[in-house]
Each structure stands twice: as structure tokens, then as C-alpha cells.
BATI-119880 format. One record per residue: y, x, z negated of N, C-alpha, C in turn; residue in three letters; residue number from 1. Coordinates in pm, whole numbers, plus 32768, in hexadecimal, padded with zeros to 4 digits. Layout:
% residues N
+------+------+------+------+------+------+------+------+------+-----+-----+
:  n.Y :  n.X :  n.Z : ca.Y : ca.X : ca.Z :  c.Y :  c.X :  c.Z :   r :   k :
+------+------+------+------+------+------+------+------+------+-----+-----+
:    Y :    X :    Z :    Y :    X :    Z :    Y :    X :    Z : ALA : NUM :
...
+------+------+------+------+------+------+------+------+------+-----+-----+
***
This chain:
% residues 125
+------+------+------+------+------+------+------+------+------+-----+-----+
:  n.Y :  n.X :  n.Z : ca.Y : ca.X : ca.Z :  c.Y :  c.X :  c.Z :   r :   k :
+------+------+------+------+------+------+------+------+------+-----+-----+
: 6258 : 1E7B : B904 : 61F8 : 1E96 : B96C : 61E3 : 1F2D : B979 : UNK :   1 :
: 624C : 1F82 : B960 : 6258 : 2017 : B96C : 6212 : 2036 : B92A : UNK :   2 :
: 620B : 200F : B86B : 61D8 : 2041 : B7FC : 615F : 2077 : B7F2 : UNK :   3 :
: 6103 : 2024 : B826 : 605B : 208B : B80B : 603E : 20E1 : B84B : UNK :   4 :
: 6085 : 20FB : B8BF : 6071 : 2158 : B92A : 6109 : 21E0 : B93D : UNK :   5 :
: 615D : 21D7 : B8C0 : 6207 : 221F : B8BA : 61E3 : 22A2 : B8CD : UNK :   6 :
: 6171 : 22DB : B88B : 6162 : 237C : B881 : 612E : 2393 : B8E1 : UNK :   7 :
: 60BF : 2379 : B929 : 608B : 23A3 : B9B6 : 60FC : 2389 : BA27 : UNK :   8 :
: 6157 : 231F : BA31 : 61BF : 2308 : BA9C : 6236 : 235D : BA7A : UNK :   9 :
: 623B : 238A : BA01 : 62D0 : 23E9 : B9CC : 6279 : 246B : BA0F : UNK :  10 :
: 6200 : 247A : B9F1 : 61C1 : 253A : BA16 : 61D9 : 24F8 : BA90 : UNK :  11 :
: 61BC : 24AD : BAFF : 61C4 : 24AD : BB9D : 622F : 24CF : BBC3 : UNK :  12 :
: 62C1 : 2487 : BB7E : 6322 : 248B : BB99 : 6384 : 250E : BB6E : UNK :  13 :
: 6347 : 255A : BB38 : 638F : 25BF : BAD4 : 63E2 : 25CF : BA90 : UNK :  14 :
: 63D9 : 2540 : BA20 : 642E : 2509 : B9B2 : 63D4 : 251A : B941 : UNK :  15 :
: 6367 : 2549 : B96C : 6314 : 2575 : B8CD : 6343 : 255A : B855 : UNK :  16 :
: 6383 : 25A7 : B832 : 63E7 : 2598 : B7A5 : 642B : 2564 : B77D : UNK :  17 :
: 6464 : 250B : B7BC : 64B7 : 2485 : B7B9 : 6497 : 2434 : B80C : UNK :  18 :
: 6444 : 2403 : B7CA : 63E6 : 2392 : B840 : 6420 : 22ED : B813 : UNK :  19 :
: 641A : 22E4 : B775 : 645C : 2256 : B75A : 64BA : 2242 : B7A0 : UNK :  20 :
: 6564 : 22B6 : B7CB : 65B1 : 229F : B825 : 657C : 2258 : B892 : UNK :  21 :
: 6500 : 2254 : B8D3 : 64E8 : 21F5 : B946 : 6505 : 2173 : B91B : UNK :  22 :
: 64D2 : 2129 : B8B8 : 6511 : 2087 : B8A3 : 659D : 2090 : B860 : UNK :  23 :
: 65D1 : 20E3 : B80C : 662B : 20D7 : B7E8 : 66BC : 20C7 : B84B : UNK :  24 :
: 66CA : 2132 : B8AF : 6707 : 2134 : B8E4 : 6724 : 20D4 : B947 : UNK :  25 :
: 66DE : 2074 : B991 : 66FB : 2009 : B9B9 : 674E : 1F89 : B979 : UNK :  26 :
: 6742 : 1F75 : B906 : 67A1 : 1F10 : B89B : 6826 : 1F3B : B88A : UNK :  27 :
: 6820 : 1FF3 : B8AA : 6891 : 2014 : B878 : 68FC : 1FF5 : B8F6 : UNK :  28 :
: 68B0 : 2014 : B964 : 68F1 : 1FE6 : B9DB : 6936 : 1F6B : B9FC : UNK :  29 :
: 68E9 : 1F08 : B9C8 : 6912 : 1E66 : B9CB : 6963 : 1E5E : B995 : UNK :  30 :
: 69A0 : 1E8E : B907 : 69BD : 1EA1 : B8B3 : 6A6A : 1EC8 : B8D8 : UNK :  31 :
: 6A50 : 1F62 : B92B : 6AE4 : 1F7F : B946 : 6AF1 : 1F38 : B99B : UNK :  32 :
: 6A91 : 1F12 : BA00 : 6AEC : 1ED0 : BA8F : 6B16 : 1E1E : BAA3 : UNK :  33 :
: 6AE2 : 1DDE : BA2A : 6ADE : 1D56 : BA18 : 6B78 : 1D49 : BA5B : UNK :  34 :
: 6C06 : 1D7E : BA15 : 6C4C : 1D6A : BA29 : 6CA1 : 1D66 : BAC1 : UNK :  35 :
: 6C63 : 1DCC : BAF6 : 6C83 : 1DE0 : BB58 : 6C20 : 1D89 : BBBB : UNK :  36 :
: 6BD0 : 1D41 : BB88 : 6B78 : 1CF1 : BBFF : 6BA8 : 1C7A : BBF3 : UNK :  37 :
: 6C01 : 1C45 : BB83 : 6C4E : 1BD8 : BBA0 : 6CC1 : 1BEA : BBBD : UNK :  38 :
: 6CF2 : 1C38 : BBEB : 6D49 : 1C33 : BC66 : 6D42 : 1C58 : BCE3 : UNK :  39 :
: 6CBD : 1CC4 : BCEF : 6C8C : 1C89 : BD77 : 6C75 : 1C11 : BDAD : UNK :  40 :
: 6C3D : 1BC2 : BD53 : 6C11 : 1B3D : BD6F : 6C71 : 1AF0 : BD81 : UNK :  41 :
: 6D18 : 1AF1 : BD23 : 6D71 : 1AA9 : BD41 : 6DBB : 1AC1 : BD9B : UNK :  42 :
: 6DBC : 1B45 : BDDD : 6E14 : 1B71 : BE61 : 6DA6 : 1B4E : BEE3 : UNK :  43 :
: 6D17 : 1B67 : BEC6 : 6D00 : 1B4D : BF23 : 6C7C : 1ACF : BF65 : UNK :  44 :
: 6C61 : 1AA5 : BEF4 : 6C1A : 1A10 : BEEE : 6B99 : 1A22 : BEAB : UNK :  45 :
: 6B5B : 19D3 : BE4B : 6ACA : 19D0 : BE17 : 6A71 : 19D7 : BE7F : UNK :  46 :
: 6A43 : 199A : BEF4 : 69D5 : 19AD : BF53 : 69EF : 1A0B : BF60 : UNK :  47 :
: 6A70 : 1A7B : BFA8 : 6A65 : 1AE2 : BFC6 : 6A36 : 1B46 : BFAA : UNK :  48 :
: 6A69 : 1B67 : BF23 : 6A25 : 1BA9 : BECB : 6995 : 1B90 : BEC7 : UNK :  49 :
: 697F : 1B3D : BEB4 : 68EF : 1B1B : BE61 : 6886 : 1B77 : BECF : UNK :  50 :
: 68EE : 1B39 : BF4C : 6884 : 1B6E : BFD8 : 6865 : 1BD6 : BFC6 : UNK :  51 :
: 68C0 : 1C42 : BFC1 : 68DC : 1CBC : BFE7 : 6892 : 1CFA : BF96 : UNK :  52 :
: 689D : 1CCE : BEE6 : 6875 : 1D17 : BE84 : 67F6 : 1D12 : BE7B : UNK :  53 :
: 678D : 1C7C : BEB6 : 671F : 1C82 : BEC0 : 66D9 : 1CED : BF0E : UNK :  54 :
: 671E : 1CF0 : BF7F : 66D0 : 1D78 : BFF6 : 66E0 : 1DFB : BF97 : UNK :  55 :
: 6772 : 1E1C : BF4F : 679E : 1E8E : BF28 : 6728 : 1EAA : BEA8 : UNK :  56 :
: 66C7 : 1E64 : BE65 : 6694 : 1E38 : BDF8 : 661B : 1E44 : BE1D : UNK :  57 :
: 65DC : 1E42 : BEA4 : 658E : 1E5B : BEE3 : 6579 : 1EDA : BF26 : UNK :  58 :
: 65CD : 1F0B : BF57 : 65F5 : 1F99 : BF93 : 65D6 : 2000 : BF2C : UNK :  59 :
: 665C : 2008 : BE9A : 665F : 2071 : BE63 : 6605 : 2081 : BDFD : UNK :  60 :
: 658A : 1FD9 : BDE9 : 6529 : 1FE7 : BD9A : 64BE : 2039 : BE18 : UNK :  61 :
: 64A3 : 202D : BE6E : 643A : 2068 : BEB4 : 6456 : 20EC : BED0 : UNK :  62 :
: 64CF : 2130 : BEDA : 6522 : 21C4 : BEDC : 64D6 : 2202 : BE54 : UNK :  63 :
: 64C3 : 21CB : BDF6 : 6495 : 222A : BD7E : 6428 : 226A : BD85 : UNK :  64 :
: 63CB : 222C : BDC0 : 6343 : 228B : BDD6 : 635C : 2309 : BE42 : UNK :  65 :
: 63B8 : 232F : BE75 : 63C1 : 239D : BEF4 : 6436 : 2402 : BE7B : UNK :  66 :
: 6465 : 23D5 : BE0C : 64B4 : 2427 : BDB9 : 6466 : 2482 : BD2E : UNK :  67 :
: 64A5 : 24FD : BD44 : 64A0 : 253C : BCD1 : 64CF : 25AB : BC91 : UNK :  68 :
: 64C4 : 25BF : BBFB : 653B : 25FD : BBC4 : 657A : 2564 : BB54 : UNK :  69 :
: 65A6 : 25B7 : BB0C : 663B : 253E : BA91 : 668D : 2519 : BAF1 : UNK :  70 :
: 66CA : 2569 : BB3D : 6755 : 2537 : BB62 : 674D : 24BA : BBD0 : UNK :  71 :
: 66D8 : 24DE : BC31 : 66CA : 2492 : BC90 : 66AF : 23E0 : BC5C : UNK :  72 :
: 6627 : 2401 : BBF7 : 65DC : 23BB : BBAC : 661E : 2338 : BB83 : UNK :  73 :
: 6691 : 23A2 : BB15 : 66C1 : 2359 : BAC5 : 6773 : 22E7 : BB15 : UNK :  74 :
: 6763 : 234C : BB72 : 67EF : 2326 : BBC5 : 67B2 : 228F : BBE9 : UNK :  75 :
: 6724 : 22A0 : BC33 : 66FC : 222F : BC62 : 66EE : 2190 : BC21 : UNK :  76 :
: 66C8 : 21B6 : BBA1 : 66AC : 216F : BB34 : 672B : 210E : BAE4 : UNK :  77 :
: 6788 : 2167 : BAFF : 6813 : 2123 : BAF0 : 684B : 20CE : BB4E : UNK :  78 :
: 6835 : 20F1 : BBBC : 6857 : 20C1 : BC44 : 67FC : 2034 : BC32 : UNK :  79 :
: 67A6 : 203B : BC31 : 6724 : 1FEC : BC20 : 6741 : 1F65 : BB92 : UNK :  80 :
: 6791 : 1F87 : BB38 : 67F5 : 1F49 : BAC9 : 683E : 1EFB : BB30 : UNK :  81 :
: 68B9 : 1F5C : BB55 : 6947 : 1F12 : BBAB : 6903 : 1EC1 : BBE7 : UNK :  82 :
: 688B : 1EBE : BC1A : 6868 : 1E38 : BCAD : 6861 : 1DD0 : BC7D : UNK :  83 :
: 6810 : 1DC7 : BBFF : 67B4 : 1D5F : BBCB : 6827 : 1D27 : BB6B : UNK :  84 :
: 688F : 1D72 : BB47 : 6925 : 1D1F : BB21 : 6951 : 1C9E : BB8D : UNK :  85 :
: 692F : 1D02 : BBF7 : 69B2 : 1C8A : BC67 : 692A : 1C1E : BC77 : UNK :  86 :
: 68CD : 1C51 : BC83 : 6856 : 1BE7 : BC8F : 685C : 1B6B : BC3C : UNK :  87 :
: 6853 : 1B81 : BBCF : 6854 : 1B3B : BB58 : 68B4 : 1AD5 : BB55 : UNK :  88 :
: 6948 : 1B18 : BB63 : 69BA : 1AEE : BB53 : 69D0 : 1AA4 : BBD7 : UNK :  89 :
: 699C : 1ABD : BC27 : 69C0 : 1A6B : BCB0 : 6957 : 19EE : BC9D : UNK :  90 :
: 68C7 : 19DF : BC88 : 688E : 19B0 : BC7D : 689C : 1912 : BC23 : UNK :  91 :
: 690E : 1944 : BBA5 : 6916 : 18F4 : BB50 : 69A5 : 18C3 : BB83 : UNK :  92 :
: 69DF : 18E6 : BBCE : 6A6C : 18C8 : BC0F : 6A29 : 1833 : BC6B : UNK :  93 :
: 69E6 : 186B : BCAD : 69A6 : 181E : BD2E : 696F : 1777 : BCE0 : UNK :  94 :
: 6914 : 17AF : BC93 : 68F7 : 1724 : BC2C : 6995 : 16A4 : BBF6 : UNK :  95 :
: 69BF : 170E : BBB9 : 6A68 : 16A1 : BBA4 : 6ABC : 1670 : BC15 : UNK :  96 :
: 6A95 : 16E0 : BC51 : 6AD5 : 1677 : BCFE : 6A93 : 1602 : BD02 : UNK :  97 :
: 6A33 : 1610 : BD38 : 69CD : 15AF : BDA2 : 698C : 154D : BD2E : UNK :  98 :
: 6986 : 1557 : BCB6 : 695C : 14F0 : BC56 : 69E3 : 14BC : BBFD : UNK :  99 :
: 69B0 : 1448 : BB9F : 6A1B : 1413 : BB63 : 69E8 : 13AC : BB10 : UNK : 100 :
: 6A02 : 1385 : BA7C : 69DE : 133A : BA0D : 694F : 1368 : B9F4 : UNK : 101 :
: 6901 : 1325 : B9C9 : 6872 : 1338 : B9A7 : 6816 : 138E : BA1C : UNK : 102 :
: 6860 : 137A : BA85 : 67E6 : 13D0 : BB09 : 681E : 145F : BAE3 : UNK : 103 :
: 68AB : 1461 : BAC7 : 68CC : 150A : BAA8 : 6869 : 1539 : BA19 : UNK : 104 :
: 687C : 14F0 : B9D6 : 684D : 14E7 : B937 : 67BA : 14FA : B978 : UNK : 105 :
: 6754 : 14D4 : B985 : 66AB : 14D9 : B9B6 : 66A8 : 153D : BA23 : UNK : 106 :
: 6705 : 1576 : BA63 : 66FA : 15CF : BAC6 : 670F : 1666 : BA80 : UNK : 107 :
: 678C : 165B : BA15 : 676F : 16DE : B9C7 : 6713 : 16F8 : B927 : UNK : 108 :
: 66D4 : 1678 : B922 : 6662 : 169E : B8DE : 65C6 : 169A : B933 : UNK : 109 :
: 65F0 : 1694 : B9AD : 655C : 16F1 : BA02 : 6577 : 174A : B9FF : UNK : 110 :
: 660C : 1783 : BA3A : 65F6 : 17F0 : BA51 : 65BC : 1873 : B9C2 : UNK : 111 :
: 662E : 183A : B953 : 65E0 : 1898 : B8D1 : 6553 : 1874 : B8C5 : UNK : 112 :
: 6518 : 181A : B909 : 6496 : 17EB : B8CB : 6452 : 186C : B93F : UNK : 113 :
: 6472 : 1866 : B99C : 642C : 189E : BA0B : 6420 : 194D : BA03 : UNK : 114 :
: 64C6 : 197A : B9A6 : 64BC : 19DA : B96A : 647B : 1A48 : B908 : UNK : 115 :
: 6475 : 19D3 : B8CD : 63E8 : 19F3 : B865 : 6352 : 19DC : B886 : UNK : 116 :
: 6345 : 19A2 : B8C4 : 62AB : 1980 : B921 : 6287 : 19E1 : B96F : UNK : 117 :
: 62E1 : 1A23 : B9AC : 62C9 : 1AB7 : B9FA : 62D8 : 1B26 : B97E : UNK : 118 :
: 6352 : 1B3E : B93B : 630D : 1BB0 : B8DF : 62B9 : 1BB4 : B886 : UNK : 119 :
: 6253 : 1B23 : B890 : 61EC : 1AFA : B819 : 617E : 1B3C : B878 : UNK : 120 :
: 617C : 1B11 : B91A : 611D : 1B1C : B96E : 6113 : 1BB1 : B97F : UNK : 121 :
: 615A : 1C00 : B9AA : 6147 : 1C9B : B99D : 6128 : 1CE1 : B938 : UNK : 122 :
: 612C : 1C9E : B895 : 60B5 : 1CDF : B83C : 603F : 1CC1 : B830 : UNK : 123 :
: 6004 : 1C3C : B884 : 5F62 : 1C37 : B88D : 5F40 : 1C8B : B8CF : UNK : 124 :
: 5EBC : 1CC4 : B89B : 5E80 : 1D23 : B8D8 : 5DF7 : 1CCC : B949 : UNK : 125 :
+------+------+------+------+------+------+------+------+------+-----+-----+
***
């Protein structure tokens, strides 16, 4: 969704020169914090998380437009990774709870289905 528009939002943001770092750095985030979001989740419950991380996912994505500079930028962007870890991971926690045999089985192939249907939908123009 970033991609056709990376160089005009990197000059806004004053990441000019390392502007791919804007998508990159979010994966990398998920990435380090996966681990640590399943044990948030196991110390402190899948809804919880999920809750929290949704607002937090909401918050520190809307914080990026009032930032600028790398450090701020890119701080955000990582942060913006860690959420969408516990998101994810809570999300798919929540499914194995509350489902079971074939409803778990059809419940986590919506959700990948639903996954890909949104990052299919943000490259139509």
C-alpha cells in the first residue's frame, strides 16, 4: 500500500534516503518481538493482548504522520512490527481457543484467506 507513493511519504517524513526502510522495518519488528508476544500472551491471556495491541496498532500507526527524522520514523516503524506480532499471535491464539476440529480448520483458512484478500485489495488501484 506504501509502495507507489514511498518517495513522496519518505521526503515528508525525512527518510528520503532510506525510504524502502519504511516497509522493511515493520517485518523486522514482528520478527524480533514474535517471541516475546507469546509470552505476553501466555502470562497474560490472548483477548488481552489482542485488546490492547489492537488500540496500541491504532495509536502508534496514527503517531507516524506527526513524526520526523530516521530515528523517530524508523523507531516508530518497529514499534509498529512489535504490535502487529502480539496482534497476529493473539489473534491466532484466540481462534484455537474458541474453535475445535473442522470449525478450527475453516476458521484458520478464513483467516489466511482474509489475509490475502486485504493485501490483494490494497494493490487495486
Amino acid at each position: 500500500m506504501l509502495a507507489p507513493g514511498l518517495i513522496s511519504i519518505a521526503a515528508a517524513l525525512g527518510v528520503a534516503d532510506t525510504a524502502s526502510w519504511l516497509i522493511t522495518l515493520p517485518s523486522l519488528g514482528a520478527i524480533f518481538f514474535a517471541p516475546f508476544a507469546g509470552r505476553l500472551i501466555d502470562r497474560f491471556g490472548a483477548y488481552r493482548c489482542l485488546i490492547i495491541g489492537l488500540f496500541l496498532y491504532g495509536f502508534i500507526g496514527a503517531t507516524g504522520v506527526f513524526l520526523h527524522g530516521s530515528v523517530a520514523v524508523f523507531t516508530n516503524r518497529i514499534a509498529l512490527g512489535a504490535v502487529t506480532a502480539l496482534v497476529m499471535a493473539g489473534g491466532t491464539v484466540l481462534i484455537s481457543e474458541w474453535y475445535s476440529g473442522r470449525a478450527r480448520l475453516r476458521m484458520i483458512t478464513q483467516q489466511g484467506m482474509s489475509i490475502e484478500l486485504g493485501g490483494h485489495a490494497c494493490l487495486v488501484d
